[in-house]
N, C-alpha and C positions, 0 to 999 in steps of 0.2 A: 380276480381275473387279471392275466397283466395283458400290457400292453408290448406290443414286440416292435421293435422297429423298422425295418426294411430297407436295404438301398439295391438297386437296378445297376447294373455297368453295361455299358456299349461302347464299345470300341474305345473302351481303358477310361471311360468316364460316367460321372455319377449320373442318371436319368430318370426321367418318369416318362411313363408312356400314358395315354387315354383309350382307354377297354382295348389295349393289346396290340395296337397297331404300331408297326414300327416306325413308321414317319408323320407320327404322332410326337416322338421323343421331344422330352427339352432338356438339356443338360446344366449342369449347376457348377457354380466355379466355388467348388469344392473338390481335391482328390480322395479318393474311396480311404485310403489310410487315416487323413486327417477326420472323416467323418465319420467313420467307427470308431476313433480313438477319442471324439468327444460322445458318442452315446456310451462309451462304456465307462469313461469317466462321469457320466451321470448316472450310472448307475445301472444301464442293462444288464438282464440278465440272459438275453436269449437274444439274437439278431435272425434276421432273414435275409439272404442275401439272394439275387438273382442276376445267373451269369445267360442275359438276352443273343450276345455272340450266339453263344452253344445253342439257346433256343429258336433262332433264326437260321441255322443249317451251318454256323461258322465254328472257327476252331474253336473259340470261347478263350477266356481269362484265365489263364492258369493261374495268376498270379492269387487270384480268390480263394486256391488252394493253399495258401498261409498262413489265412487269416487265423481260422482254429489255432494255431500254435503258434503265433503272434499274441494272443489272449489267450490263453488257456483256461482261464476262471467264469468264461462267456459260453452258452452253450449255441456253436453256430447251428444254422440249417440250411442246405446249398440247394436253388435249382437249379432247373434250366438247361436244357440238350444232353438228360440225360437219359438215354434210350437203349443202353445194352447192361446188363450185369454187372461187366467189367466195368465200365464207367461208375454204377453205385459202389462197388465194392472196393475202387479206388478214391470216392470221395469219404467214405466212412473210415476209409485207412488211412486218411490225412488228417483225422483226428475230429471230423466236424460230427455235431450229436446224431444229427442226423440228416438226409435226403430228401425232396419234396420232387413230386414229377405225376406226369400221367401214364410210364411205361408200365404199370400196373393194371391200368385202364385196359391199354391194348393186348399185353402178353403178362396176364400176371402169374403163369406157372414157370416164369424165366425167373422171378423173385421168391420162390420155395427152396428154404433153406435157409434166407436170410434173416438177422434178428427184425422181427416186426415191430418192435418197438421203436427199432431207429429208422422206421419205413413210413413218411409221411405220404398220403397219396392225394396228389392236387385233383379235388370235387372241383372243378371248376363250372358255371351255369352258364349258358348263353340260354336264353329265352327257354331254360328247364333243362336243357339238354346238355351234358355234360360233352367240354371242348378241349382239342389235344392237337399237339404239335404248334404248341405257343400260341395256342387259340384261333388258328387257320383256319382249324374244322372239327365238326361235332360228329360226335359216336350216334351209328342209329339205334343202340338200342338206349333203354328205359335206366334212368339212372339207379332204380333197385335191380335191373338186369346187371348192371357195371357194378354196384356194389356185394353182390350174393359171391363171387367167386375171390373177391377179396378180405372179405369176412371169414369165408372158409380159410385161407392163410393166414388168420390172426391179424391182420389192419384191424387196426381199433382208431387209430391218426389219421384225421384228412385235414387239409387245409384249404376251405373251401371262400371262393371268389364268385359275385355275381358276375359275370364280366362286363355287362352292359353300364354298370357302376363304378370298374374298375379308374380312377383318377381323374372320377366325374367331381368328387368334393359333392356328394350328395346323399351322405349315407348309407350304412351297411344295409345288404341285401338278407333282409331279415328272412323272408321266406325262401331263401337258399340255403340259409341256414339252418331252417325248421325242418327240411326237408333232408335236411344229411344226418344233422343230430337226432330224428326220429328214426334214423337207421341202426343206430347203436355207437356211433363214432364219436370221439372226442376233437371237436371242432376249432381250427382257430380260423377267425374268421377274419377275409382280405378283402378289399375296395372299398372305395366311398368314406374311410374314417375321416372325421373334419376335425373333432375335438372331444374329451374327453366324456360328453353326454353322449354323444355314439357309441362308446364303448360302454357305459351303463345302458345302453339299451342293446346292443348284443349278448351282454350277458344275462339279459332275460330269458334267452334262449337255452332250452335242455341243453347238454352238453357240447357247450362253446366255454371254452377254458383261455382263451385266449386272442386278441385282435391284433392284427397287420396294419401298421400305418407307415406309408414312407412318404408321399405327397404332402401330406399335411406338417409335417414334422419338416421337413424341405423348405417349404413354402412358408415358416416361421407362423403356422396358425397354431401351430402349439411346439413349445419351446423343450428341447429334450432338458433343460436350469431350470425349468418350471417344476417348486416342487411337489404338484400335486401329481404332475408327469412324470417325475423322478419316483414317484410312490409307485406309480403304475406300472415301470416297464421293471422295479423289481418286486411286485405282487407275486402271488402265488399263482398258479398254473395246474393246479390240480396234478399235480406230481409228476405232471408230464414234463 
């Protein structure tokens, strides 16, 4: 199972937020270039990146649309404000693997047509209930309600976040996990990673192929030179 790395931008700098909140943020004096360009030099093979701008109602980073083809040999995954077609289908043509979002959640026959393989759909949980528009607010219906009409267009990819955990440094939210992976999905799973026995105990979980950590990797509780960390973020991923 690997481990993926994560970094957040807000208003052109590196962040963490805590379960989603925007003035929550703390910013790190690192620029977004210099800190992908040391995870990749350790060895990543996938990154996650999240542009908060976009997810916040703001223009967003363009600049985030370089990265893919700034490293080409990295497989990006971009969220964040991305809620029209046009928008997925312009981040998939800047070359990144693929998409993460919840515009699926809301309208997912807007996304029929597209390759579902490069269609991650953000399971995100608040207290069970799947949350959208940057985690502002939760869908009423049942998160196998939200999942039956995305299964029908081939999603088999979520990426799924407890949010109440989200940059709590408290552990992965195992039974948000049990609960999406018992749907048929291929899970990578986000919030709470502290160190790498978190991520042995996420992948005890049926089909979680992969874990999100940007806080803890930030905050120097695990080192992207660390080599047993270097093994993990280029592990295998179950072919995803």
């Amino acid at each position: 199972m690997r481990l993926i790395p994560s970094m957040d931008l807000l208003d052109g700098k590196v962040v963490r937020l805590l379960k989603g909140e925007r003035h929550s943020a703390v910013s790190y004096p690192v620029t977004p270039e210099v800190w992908v360009a040391r995870l990749v030099k350790a060895g990543a093979k996938r990154i996650h990146l999240v542009d908060l701008d976009a997810a916040f109602g703001g223009n967003g980073q363009g600049a985030l649309r370089n990265f893919a083809q700034a490293w080409p040999g990295v497989r990006f995954q971009l969220g964040g404000g991305l809620r029209t077609r046009g928008a997925v289908q312009a981040v998939l043509d800047a070359g990144f693997e693929a998409v993460v979002g919840t515009l699926a959640l809301e309208t997912p026959a807007i996304l029929a047509g597209l390759d579902p393989k490069r269609l991650i759909v953000a399971l995100d949980l608040r207290n069970g209930q799947p949350a959208v528009r940057g985690w502002t607010a939760t869908t009423a219906r049942s998160l196998a309600e939200v999942a039956q009409p995305l299964l029908e267009l081939g999603l088999r990819r979520a990426l799924v976040t407890d949010v109440d955990r989200d940059g709590a440094m408290e552990g992965p939210g195992l039974k948000a996990l049990k609960l999406v992976g018992a749907l048929g999905f291929s899970v990578q799973a986000s919030g709470g990673l502290r160190h790498l026995k978190d991520l042995d105990k996420a992948g005890t979980v049926p089909g979680v192929v992969g874990a999100i950590s940007g806080k803890a990797l930030l905050d120097g509780a695990m080192s992207p030179e660390d080599p047993a960390v270097m093994r993990a973020m280029a592990a295998s991923e179950g072919g995803l």
